[in-house]
MIRODREN-404310 format. One line per 4 residues: number of its first residue (from 1); their letters; for each residue x, y, z of N, C-alpha, C. Coordinates in steps of 0.1 Angstrom, whole numbers. Example, Ala and Ser with C-alpha at 12.3 -4.5 7.8 and 13.67 -1.06 7.14 Angstrom:
1 = AS = 132:-57:78:123:-45:78:132:-33:78  128:-22:71:137:-11:71:129:0:79
This chain:
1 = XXXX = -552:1217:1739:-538:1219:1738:-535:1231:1730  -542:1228:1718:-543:1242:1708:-541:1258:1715  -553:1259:1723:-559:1271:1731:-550:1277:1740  -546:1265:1751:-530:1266:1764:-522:1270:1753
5 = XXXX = -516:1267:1739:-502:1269:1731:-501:1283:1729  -516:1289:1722:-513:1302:1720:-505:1313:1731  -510:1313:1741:-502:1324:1753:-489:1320:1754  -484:1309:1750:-470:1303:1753:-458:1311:1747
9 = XXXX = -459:1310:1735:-453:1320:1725:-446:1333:1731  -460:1337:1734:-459:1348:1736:-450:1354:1748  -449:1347:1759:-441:1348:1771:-427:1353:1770  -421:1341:1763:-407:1345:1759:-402:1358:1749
13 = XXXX = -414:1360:1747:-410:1367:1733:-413:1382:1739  -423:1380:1751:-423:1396:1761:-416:1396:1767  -407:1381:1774:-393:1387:1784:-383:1391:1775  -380:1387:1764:-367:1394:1755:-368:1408:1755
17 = XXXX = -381:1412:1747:-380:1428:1746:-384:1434:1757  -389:1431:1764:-387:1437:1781:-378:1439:1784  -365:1428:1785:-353:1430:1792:-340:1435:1782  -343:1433:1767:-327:1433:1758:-331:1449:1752
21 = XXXX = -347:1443:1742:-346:1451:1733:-358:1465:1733  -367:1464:1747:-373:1481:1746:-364:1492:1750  -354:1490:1758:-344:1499:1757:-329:1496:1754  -325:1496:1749:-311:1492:1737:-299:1500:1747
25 = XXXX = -304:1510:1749:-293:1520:1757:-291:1518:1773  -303:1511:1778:-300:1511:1795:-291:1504:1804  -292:1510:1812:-278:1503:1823:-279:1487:1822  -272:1480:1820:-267:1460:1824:-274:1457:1834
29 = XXXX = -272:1470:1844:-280:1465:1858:-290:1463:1855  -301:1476:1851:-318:1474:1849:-320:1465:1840  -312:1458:1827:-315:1450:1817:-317:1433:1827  -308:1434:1836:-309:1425:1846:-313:1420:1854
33 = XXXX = -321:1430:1860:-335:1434:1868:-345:1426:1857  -346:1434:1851:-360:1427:1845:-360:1414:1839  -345:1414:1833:-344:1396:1830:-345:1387:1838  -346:1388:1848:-344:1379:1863:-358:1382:1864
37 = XXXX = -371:1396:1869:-377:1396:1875:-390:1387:1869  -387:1388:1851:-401:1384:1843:-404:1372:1845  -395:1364:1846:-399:1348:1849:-398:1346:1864  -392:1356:1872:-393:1350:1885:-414:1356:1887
41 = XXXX = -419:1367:1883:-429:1371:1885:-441:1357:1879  -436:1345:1872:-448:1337:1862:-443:1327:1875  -432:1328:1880:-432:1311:1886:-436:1315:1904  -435:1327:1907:-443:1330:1922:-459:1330:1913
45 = XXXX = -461:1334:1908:-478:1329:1904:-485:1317:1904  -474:1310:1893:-482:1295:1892:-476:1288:1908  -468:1292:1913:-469:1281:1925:-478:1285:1939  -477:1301:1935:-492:1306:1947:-508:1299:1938
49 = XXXX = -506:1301:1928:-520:1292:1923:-520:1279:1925  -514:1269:1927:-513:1258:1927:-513:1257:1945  -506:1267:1950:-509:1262:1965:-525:1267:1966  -530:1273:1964:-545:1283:1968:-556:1272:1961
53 = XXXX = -553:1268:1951:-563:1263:1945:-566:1248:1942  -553:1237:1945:-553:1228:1944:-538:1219:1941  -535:1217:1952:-518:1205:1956:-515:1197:1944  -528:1192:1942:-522:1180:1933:-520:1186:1919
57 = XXXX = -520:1197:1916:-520:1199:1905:-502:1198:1901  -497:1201:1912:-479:1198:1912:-477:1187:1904  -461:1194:1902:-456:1180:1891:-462:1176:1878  -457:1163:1874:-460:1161:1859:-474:1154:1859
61 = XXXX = -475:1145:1866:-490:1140:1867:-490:1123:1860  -478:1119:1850:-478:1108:1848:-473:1096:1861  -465:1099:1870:-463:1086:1880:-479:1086:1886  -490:1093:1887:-501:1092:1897:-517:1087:1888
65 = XXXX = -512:1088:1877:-521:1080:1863:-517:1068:1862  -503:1062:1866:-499:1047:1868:-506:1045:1881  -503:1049:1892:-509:1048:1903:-529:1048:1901  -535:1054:1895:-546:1057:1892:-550:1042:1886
69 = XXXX = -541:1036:1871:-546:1027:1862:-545:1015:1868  -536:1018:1882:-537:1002:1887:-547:999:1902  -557:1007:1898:-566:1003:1910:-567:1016:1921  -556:1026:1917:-556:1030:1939:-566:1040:1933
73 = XXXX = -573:1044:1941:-580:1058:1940:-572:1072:1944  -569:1082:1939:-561:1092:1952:-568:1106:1952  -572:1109:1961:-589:1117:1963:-583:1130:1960  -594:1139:1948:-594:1154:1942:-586:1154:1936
77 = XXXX = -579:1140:1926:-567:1140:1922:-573:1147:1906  -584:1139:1900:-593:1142:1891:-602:1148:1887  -602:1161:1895:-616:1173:1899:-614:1183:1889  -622:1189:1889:-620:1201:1879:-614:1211:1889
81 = XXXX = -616:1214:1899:-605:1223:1905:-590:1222:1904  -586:1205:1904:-573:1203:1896:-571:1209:1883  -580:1209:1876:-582:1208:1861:-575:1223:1859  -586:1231:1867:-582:1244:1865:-568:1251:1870
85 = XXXX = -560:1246:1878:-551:1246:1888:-536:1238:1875  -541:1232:1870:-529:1230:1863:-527:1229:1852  -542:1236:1847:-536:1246:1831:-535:1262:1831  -533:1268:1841:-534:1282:1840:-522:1283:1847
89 = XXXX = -519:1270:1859:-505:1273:1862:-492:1266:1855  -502:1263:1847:-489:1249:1839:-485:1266:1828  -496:1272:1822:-491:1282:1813:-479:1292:1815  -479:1294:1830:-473:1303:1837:-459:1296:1840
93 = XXXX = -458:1289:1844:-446:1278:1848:-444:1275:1832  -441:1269:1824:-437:1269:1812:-435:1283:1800  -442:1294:1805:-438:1307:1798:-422:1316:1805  -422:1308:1818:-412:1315:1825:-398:1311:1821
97 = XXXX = -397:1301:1810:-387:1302:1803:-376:1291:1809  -380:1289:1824:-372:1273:1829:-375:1263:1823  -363:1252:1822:-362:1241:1813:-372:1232:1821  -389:1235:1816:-394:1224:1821:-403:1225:1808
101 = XXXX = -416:1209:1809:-425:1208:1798:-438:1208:1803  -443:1207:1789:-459:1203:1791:-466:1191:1788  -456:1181:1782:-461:1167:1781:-472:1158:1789  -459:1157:1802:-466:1152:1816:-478:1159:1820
105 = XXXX = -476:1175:1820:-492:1177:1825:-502:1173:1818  -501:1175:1805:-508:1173:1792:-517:1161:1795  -508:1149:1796:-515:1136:1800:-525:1137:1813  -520:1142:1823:-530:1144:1836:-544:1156:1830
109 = XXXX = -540:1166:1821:-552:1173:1819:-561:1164:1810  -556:1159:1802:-564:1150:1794:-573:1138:1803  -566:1128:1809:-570:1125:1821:-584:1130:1828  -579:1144:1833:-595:1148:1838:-605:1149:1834
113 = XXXX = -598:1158:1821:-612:1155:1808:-617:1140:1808  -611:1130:1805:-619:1115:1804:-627:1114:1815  -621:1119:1825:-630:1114:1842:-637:1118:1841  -647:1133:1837:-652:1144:1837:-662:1136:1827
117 = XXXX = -657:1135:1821:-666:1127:1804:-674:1115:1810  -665:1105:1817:-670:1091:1822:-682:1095:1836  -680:1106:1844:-692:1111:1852:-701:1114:1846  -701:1120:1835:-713:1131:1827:-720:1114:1821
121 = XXXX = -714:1108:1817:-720:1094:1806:-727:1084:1821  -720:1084:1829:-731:1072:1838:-737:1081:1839  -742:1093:1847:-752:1096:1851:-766:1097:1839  -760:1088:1821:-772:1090:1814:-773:1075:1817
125 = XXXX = -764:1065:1814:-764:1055:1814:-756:1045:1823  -766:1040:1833:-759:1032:1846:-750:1024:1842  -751:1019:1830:-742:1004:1827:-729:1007:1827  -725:1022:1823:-711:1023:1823:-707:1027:1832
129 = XXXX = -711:1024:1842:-705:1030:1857:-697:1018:1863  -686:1015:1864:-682:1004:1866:-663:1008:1866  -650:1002:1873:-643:1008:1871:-635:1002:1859  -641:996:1850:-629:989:1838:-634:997:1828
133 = XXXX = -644:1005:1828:-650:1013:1819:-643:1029:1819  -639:1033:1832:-633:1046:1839:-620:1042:1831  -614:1026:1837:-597:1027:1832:-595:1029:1819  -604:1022:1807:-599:1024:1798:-600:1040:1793
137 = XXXX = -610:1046:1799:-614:1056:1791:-598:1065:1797  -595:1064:1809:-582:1070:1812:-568:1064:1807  -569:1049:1801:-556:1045:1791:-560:1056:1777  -568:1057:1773:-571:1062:1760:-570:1076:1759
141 = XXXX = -573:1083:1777:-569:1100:1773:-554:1103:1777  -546:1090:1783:-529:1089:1777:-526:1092:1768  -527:1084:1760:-528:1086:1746:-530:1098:1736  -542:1103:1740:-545:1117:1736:-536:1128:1739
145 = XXXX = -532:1127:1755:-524:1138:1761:-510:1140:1756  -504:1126:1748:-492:1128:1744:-496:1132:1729  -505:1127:1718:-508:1128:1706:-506:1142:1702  -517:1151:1714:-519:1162:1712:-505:1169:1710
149 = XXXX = -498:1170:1719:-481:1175:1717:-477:1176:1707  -477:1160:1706:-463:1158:1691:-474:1156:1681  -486:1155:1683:-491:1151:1668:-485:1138:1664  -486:1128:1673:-480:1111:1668:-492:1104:1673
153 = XXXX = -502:1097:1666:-514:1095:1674:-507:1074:1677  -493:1074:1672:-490:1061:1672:-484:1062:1686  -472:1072:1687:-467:1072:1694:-475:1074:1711  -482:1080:1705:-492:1081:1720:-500:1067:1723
157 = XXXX = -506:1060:1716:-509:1046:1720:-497:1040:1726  -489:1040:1717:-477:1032:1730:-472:1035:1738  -475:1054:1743:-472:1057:1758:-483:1055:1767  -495:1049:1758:-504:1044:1768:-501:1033:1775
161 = XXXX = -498:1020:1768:-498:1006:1767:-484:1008:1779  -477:1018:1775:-460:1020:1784:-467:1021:1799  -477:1034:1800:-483:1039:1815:-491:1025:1816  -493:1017:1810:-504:1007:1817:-498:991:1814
165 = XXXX = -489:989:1817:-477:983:1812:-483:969:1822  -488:968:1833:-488:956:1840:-502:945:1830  -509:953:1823:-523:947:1816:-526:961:1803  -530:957:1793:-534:966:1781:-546:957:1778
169 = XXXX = -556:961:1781:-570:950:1764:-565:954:1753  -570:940:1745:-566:946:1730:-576:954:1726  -591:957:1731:-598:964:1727:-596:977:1730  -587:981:1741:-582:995:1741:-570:995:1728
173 = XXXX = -569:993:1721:-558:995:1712:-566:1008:1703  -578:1002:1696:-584:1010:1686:-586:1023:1692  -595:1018:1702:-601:1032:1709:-589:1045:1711  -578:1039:1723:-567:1049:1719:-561:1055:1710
177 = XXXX = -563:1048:1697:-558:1052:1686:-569:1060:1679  -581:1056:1677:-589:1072:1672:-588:1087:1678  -588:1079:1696:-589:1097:1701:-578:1102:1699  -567:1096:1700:-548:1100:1694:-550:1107:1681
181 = XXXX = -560:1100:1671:-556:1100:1657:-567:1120:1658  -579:1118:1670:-589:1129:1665:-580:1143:1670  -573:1140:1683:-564:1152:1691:-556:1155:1686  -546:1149:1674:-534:1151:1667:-541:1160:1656
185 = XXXX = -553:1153:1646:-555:1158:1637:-561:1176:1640  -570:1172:1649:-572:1188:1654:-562:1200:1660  -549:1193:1668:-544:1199:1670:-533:1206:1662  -531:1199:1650:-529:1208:1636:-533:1207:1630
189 = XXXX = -547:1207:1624:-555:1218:1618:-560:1226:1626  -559:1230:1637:-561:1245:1644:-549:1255:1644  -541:1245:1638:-529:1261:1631:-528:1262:1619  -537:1255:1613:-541:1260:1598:-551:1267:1600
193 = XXXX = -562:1270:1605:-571:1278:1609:-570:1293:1612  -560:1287:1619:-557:1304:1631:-544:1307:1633  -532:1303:1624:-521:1308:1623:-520:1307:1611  -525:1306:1603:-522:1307:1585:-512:1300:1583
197 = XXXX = -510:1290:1594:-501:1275:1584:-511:1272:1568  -503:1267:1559:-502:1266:1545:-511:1250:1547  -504:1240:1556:-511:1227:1555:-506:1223:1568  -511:1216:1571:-508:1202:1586:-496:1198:1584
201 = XXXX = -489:1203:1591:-469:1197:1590:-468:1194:1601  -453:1190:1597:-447:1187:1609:-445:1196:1623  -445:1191:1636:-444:1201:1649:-428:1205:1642  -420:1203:1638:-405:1208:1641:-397:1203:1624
205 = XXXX = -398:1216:1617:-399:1210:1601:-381:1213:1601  -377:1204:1592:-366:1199:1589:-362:1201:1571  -351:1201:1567:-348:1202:1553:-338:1193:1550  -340:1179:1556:-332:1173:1547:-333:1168:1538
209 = XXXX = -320:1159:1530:-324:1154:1520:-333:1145:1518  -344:1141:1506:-355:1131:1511:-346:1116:1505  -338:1117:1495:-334:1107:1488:-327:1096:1499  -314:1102:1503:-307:1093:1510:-297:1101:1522
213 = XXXX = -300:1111:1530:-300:1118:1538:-280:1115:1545  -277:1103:1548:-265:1097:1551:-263:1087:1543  -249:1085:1549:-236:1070:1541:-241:1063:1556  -240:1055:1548:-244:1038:1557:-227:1041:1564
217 = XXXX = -220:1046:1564:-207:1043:1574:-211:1057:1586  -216:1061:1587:-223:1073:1595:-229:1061:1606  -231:1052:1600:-242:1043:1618:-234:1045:1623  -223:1043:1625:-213:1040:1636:-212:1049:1646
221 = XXXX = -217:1062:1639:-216:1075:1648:-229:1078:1653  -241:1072:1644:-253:1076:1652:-253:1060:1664  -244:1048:1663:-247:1045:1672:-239:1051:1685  -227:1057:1680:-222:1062:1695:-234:1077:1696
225 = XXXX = -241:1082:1690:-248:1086:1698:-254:1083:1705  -263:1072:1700:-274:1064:1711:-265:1061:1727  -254:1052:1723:-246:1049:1734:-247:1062:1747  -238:1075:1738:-236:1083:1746:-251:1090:1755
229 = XXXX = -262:1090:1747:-277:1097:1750:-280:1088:1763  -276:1072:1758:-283:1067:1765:-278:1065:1779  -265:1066:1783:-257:1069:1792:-261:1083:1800  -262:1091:1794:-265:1110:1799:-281:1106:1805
233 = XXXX = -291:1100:1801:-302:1099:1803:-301:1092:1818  -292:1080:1820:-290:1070:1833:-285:1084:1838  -276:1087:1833:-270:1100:1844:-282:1110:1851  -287:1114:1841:-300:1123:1842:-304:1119:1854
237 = XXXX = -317:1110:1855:-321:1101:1865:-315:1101:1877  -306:1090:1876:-296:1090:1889:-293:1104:1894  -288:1113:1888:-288:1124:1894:-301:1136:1903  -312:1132:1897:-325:1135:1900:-331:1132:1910
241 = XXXX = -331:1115:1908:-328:1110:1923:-320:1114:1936  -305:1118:1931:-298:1120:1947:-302:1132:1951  -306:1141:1939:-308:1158:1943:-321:1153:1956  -329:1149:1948:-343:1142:1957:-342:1140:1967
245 = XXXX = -332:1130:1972:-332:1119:1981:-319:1130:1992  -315:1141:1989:-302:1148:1993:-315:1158:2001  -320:1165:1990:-332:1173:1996:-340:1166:2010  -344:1159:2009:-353:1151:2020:-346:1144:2032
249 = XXXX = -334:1146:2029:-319:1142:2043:-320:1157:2053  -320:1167:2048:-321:1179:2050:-330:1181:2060  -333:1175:2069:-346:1180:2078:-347:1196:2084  -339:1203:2088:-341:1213:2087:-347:1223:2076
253 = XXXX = -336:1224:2065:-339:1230:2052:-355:1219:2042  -359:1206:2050:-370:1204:2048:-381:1213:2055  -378:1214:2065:-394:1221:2074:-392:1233:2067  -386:1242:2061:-378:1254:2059:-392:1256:2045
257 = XXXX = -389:1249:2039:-394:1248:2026:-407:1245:2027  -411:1231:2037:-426:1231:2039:-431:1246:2045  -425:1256:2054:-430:1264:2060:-435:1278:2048  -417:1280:2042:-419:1291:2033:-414:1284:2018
261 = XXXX = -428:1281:2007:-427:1271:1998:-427:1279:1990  -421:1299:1989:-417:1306:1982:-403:1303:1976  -398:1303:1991:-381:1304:1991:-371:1296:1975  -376:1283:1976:-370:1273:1972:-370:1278:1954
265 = XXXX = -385:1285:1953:-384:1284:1940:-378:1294:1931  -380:1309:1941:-372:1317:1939:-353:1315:1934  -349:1308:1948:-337:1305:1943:-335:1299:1934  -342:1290:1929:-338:1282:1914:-337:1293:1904
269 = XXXX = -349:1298:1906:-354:1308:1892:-341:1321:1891  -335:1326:1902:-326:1336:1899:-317:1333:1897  -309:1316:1900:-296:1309:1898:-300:1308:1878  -313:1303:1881:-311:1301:1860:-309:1310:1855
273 = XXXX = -317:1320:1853:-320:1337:1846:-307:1343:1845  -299:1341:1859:-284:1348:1862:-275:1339:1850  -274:1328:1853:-267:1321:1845:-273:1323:1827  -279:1321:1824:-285:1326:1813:-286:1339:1807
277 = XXXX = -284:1350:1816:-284:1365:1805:-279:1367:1796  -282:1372:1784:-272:1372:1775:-265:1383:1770  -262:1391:1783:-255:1401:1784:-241:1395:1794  -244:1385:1802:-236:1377:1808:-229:1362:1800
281 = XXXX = -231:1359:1815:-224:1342:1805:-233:1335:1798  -245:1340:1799:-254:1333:1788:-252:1337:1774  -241:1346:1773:-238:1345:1759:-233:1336:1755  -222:1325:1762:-216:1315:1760:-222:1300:1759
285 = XXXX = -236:1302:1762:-246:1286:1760:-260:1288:1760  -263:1303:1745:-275:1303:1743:-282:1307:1749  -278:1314:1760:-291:1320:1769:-303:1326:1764  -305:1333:1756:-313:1342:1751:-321:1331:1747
289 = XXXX = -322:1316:1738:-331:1311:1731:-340:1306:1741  -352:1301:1732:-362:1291:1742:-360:1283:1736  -366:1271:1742:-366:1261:1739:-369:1258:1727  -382:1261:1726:-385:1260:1707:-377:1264:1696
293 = XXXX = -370:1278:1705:-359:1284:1691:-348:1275:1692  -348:1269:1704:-331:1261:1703:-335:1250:1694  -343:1241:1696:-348:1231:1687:-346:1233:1673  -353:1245:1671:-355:1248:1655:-339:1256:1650
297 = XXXX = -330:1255:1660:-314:1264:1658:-309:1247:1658  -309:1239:1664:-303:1228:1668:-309:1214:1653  -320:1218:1650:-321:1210:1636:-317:1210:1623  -314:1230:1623:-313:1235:1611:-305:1229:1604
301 = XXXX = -306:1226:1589:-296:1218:1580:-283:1225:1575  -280:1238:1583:-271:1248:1580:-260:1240:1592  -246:1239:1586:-234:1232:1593:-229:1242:1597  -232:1245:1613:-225:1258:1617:-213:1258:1615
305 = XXXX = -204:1247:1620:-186:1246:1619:-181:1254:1603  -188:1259:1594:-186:1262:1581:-189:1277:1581  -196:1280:1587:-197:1295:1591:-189:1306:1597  -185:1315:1593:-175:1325:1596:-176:1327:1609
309 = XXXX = -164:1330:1619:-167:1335:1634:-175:1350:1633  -179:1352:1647:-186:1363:1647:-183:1380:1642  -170:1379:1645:-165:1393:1642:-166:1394:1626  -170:1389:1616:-172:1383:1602:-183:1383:1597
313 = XXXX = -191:1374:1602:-204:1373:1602:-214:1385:1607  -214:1389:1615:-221:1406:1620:-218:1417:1610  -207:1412:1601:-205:1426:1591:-210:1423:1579  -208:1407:1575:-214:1404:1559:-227:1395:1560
317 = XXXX = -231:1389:1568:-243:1383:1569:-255:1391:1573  -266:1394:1562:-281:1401:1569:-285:1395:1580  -290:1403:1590:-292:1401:1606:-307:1392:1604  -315:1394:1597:-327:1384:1595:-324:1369:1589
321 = XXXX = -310:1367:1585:-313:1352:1579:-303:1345:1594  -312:1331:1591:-311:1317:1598:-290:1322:1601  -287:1318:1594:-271:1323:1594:-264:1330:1609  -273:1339:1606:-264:1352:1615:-270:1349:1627
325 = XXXX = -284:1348:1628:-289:1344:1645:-281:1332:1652  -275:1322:1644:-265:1313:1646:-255:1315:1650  -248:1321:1642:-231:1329:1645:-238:1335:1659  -251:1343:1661:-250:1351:1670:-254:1349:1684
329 = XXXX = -258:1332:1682:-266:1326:1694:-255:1319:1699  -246:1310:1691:-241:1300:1694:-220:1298:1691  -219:1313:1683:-205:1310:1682:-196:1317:1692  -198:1320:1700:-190:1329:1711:-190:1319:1724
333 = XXXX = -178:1313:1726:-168:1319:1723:-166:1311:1708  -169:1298:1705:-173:1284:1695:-185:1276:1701  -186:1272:1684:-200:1264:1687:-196:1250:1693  -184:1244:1700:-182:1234:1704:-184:1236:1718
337 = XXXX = -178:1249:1723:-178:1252:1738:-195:1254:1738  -201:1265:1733:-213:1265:1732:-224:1257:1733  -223:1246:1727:-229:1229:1727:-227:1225:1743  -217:1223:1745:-215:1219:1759:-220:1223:1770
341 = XXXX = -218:1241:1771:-218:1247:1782:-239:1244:1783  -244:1246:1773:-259:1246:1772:-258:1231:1773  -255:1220:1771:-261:1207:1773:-259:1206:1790  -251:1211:1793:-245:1209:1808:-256:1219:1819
345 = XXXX = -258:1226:1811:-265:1241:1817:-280:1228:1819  -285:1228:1803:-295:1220:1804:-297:1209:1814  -293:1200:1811:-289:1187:1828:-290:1193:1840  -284:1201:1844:-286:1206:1854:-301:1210:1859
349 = XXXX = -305:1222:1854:-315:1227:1859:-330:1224:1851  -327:1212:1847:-340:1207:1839:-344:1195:1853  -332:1185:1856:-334:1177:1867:-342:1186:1885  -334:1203:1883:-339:1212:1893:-346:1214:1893
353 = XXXX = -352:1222:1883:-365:1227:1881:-377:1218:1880  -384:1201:1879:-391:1196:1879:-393:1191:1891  -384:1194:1900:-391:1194:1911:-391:1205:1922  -396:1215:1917:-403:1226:1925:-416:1224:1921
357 = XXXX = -426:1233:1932:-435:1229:1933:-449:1237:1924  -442:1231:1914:-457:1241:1900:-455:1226:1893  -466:1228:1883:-472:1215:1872:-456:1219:1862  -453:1205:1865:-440:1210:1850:-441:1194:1844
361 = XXXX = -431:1190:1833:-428:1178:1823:-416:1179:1823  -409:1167:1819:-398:1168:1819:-389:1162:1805  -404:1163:1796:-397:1152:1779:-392:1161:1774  -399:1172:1771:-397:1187:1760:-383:1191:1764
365 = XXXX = -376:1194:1780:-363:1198:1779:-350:1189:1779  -359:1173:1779:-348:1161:1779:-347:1160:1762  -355:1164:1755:-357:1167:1745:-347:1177:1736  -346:1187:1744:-337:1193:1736:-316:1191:1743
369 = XXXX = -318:1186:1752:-306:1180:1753:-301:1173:1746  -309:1159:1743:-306:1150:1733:-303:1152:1721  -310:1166:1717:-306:1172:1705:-294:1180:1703  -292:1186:1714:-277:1196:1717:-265:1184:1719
373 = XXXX = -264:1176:1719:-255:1163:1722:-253:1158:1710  -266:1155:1702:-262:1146:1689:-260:1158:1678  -260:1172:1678:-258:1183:1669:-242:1185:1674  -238:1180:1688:-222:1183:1693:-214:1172:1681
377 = XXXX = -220:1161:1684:-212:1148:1674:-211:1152:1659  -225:1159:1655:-230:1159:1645:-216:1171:1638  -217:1181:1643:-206:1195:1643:-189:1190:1640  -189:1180:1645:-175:1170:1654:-172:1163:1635
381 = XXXX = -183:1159:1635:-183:1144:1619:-179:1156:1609  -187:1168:1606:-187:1176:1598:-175:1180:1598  -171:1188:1611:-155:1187:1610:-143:1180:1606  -142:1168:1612:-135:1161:1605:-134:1153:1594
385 = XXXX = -150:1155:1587:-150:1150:1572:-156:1163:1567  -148:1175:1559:-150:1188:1555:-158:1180:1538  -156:1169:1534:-156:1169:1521:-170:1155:1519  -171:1154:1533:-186:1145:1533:-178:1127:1537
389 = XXXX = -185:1120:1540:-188:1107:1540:-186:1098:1526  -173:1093:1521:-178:1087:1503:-189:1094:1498  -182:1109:1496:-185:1119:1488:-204:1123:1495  -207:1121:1504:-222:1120:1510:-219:1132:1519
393 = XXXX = -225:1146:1518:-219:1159:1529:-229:1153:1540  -224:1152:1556:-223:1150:1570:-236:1161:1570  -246:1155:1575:-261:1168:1578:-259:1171:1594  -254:1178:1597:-253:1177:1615:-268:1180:1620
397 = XXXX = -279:1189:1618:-289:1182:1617:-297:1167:1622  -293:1164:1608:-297:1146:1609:-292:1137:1625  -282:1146:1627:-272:1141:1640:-279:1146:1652  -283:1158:1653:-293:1160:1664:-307:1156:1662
401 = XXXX = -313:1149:1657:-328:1142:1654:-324:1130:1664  -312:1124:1660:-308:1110:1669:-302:1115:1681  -299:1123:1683:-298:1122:1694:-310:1128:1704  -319:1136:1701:-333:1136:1707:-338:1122:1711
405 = XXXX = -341:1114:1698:-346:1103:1699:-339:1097:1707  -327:1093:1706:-320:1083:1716:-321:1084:1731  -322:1100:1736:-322:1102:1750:-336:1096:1756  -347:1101:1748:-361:1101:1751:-360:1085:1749
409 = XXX = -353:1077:1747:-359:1060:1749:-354:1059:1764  -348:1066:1766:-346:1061:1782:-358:1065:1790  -364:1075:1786:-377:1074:1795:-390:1069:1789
């Protein structure tokens, strides 16, 4: 996971100055050209790699590891030709900046690795050749595949136990949990290593208070978060489904797509990028961030509603602090429209985009929805309590943590 992460970074960070900032002066048009062209050029790759080299590498790979844990076999699903096929295209499809993840693949590459591992071991020793020996070792690289991500070696056992939900051994409990506990620990200490992190932290570091962070009269608003998350999540779904089930009514514009399995993806990719420029309307819901930056914009313990509007801020705020990239991501036209227009943007083309035909996830961008939703409420409380909670200042922050969490229980 370590290894796949490094190139990732880097993607977004060559389509910005590709398209905004190596030339400062050039026409809207060419800035637009290339904003559109950089990610449409990663997602015609990984889906020509994924058709050339191996089908099943498509998609997230968790519905066919349920399928797998309960007996069916589904042939070349767990080959190293897959292997290869959907981490070189999974890098490419997730650099291109569309709201998809790497969770779900994560678990299917892990997955192959255990298969790969459980081939290499019978062929020293016959006794483990057997299939309750195969299943656990593939409940346990669940486990690992989510660990690695988030670095939660708990939370990945119980997305094991979740994916294998009809029977768990209790003797798979331990095992899941060391290899969770060895892929999390490695997976940050390899950015203490090789990115001169200081110590093993957290994936997404936070400043709140440690003592007592909210007023106990604040539930009421993280539970209408939950309420609301958990509502948008049914929405999610259900809507995923009719796009699905609308697509496959289509018999024509079906053969269309089976014929030329360029078409479909293209159009997604230039409807997002368009809507997103942030020379366009993507100035109005964040276009410019990635995912990661919106995360780490959407946690920050800085109460944007307190912040000067933009015409204000660009004259007295230094352009390197937290502050100003704020004002300058998210207050145009306001950060309440701005919340919206991006959670709506997000819904949309997070449910679109996971189903074209490259390796994508779908936790990481349900992820930052849930966060843009409970930082909306969060922005909302702050506002109407300018002087805090029984004297307790409103962390809007803290408000988007719950609402990540809250969405992601629905799946």
């Amino acid at each position: 996971h370590f290894v796949l992460s490094l190139p990732l970074p880097l993607s977004p960070s060559a389509h910005i100055v590709l398209a905004l900032r190596l030339q400062p002066l050039a026409n809207p048009v060419l800035k637009y050209f290339l904003w559109v062209s950089f990610p449409l050029v990663l997602i015609l790759f990984s889906v020509t790699f994924v058709q050339v080299v191996s089908i099943h590498a498509i998609g997230s790979g968790i519905p066919e590891m349920k399928t797998v844990l309960r007996g069916i076999y589904l042939t070349d699903y767990l080959t190293i030709r897959t292997f290869i096929a959907k981490t070189i295209a999974l890098v490419a499809a997730v650099g291109s900046s569309l709201p998809i993840g790497k969770e779900g693949p994560f678990v299917h590459i892990s997955s192959i690795i255990a298969h790969v591992m459980s081939k290499f071991v019978t062929t020293i020793n016959r006794l483990y050749a057997n299939e309750a020996h195969n299943n656990e070792l593939l409940a346990a690289a669940c486990a690992v595949g989510v660990s690695s991500n988030f670095g939660a070696p708990i939370g990945g056992v119980l997305f094991s136990i979740e994916v294998t939900s009809t029977y768990f051994a209790v003797r798979n409990y331990w095992r899941g949990f060391f290899g969770a506990v060895c892929g999390a620990f490695l997976f940050r200490l390899a950015a203490v290593w090789f990115k001169d992190e200081e110590t093993i932290t957290a994936l997404f570091k936070t400043s709140f208070r440690p003592d007592f962070p909210f007023d106990l009269q604040e539930l009421s608003a993280f539970a209408f978060i939950g309420v609301v998350a958990g509502l948008v999540g049914v929405a999610f779904v259900w809507f995923h489904k009719q796009y699905v089930h609308a697509r496959r009514k289509l018999r024509n514009y079906t053969r269309l797509l089976e014929k030329h399995v360029f078409i479909y993806p293209v159009i997604v990719t230039i409807l997002f990028t368009s809507l997103t420029f942030p020379l366009g309307v993507g100035k109005f819901m964040a276009g410019e961030l990635t995912q990661h930056a919106a995360i780490n914009h959407l946690f920050s313990n800085v109460t944007w509603s307190t912040l000067p509007p933009p015409h204000e801020a660009f004259q007295d705020l230094p352009e390197d602090s937290e502050e100003y990239q704020i004002v300058r991501q998210w207050g145009q036209p306001n950060i309440f429209v701005t919340l919206l227009l991006f959670s709506a943007l997000r819904f949309l083309f997070t449910a679109i985009a996971v189903s074209l035909p490259i390796p994508s996830g779908v936790f990481f961008p349900v992820f930052v929805l849930g966060a843009a939703l409970g930082r909306l409420v969060g922005e909302a409380m702050a506002t109407a309590f300018p002087n805090g909670v029984n004297g307790s200042i409103v962390s809007p922050g803290g408000y988007a943590v719950v609402g990540e969490e809250g969405i992601l229980r629905v799946y």
